[in-house]
N, C-alpha and C positions, 0 to 999 in steps of 0.2 A: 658284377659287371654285366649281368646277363647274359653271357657269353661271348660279349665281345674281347678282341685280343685290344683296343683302345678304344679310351673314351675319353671327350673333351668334357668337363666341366665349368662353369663360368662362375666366378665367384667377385666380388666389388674392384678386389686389387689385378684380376685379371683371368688365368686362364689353369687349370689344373690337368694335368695329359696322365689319365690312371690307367695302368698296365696290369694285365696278369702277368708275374714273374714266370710260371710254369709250364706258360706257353714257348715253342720256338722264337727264340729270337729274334730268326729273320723273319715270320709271322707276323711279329708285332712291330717290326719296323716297316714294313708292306704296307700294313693296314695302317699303319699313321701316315705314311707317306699318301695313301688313298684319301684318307678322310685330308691331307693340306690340299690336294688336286680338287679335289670339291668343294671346297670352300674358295675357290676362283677368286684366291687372294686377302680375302676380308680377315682372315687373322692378325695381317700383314701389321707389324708394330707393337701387337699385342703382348704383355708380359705372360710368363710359363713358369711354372715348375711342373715336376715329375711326380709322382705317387704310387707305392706298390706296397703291394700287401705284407710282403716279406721284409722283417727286419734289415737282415745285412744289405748295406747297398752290392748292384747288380753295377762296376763302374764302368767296365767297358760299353754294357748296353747301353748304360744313360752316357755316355759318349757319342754314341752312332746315333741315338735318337733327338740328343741336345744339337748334331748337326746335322738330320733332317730340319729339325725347328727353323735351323739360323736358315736353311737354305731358302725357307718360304717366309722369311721375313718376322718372326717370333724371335723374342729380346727374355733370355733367361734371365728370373730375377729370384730372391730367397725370400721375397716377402709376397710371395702367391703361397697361402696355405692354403688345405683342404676344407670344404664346406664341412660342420661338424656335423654327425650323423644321427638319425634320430635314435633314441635311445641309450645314448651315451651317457654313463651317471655320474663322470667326471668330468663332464663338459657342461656349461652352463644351460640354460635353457634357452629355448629358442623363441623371439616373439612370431609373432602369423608369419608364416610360412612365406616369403617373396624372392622373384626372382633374379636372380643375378646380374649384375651390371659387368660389361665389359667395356673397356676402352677399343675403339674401335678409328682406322685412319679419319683423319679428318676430311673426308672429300665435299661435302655436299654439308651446305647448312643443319642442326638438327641431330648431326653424326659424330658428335664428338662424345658419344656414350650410347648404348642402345642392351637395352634389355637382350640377354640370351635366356632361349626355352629351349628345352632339349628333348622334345617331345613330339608326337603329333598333336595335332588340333581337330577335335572331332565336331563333329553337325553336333549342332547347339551348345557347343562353346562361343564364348566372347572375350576378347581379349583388348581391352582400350588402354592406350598407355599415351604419357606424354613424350619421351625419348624413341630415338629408332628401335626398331624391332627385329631382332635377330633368330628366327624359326631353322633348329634344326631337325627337322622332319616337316611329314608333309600337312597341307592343310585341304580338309576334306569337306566336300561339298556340305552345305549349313553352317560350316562355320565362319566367324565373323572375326577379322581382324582389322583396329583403331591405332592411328598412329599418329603424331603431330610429328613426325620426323617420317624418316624412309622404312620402308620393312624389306627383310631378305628374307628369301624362303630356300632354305637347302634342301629342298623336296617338291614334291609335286603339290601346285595351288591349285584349288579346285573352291576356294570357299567364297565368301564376300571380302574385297580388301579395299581400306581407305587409307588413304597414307596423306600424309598433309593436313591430317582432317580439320586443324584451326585456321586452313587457308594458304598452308604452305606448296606453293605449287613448284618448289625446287625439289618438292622430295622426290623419291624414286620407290621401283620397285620391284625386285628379281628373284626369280624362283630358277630351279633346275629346268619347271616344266608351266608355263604362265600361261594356266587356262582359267580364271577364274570367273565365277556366276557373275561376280557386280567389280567393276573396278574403278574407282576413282580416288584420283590425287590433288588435294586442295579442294577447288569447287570446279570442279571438273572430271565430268564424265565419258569414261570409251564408251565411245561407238561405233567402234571395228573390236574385234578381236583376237589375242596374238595369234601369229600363223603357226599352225599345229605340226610342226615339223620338230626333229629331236635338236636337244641341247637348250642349254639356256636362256632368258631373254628377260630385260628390262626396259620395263615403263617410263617414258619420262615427259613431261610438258613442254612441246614443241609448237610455238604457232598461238596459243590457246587449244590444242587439243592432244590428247595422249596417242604417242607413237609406240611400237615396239621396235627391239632395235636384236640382234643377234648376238648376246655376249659373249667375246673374245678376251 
């Protein structure tokens, strides 16, 4: 887990929340309750299970942590498994490697599915997808993100972003910190850009032209 005390995973049927057991408790209930706060709701609906390293279930933690989930809107379900791991020899094999789909609320055209990456996005990556785009980390200057639905960035944007790209000018676009090289949504390009002040902010097509807004 790299060292974190949690970590989301996205898999087709929904959302996988993997724990170190060994950590303090209250530790790893912190730090989920951290990672529901920054995701500024877009979980919200999404199916969950739990996952830990240790056999015996832990049943009071996955109590306190199954009602964090409920409280930010995640719907516990028994058919979110774990993504299988590579080199497993009792698991079947794997075709090319692709990313996860989550069910995601339905707000905005385009958004009733969207790709989760659970990564950063580094200069001279590309990343073209037909569904919304769900970036947890940040996207770094050279890199290049395609979307014919909306993209969220839980991290700092800094790279090229197109959202709408087949013309959809309902899509949207939100990052923790929405400072990107190139921005446009549908067929339409900024020509201001967002105001550099903290906290989050989304894109969206007002007028014929892209505003930024303060996300609350």
């Amino acid at each position: 887990m790299s060292g974190e005390a949690v970590s989301i995973k996205g898999t087709k049927n929904g959302l996988v929340i993997v724990f170190d057991p060994d950590l303090n408790p209250e530790d790893i209930k912190n730090n989920l309750r951290l990672k529901m706060e920054k995701s500024n709701g877009f979980f919200k609906g999404a199916s969950f299970s739990f996952f830990n390293s240790r056999e015996g279930r832990l049943p009071e933690l996955f109590e306190d942590l199954e009602v964090i989930c409920r409280q930010y809107g995640l719907i516990p379900s028994n058919d979110v498994c774990r993504p299988p791991e590579p080199g497993h020899a009792d698991r079947p094999p794997q075709k090319k490697k692709q990313s996860p789909v989550v069910p995601l609320r339905k707000s905005r055209p385009g958004d009733e599915q969207a790709t989760l990456i659970s990564r950063t996005i580094r200069s001279g990556q590309q990343i073209s997808l037909k569904n919304s785009l769900f970036i947890m980390g940040d996207v770094n200057p050279g890199a290049e993100l395609r979307s014919e639905g909306s993209i969220y960035i839980m991290g700092n944007c800094r790279g090229i972003v197109h959202a709408g790209c087949s013309g959809n000018i309902l899509a949207e676009v939100f990052a923790f910190r929405l400072l990107p090289t190139v921005l446009r949504i549908g067929t339409i390009s900024a020509d201001t850009v967002c105001p550099d002040d903290p906290g989050p902010h989304v894109a969206r097509v007002s007028r014929g032209k892209i505003v930024f807004n303060k996300f609350s």
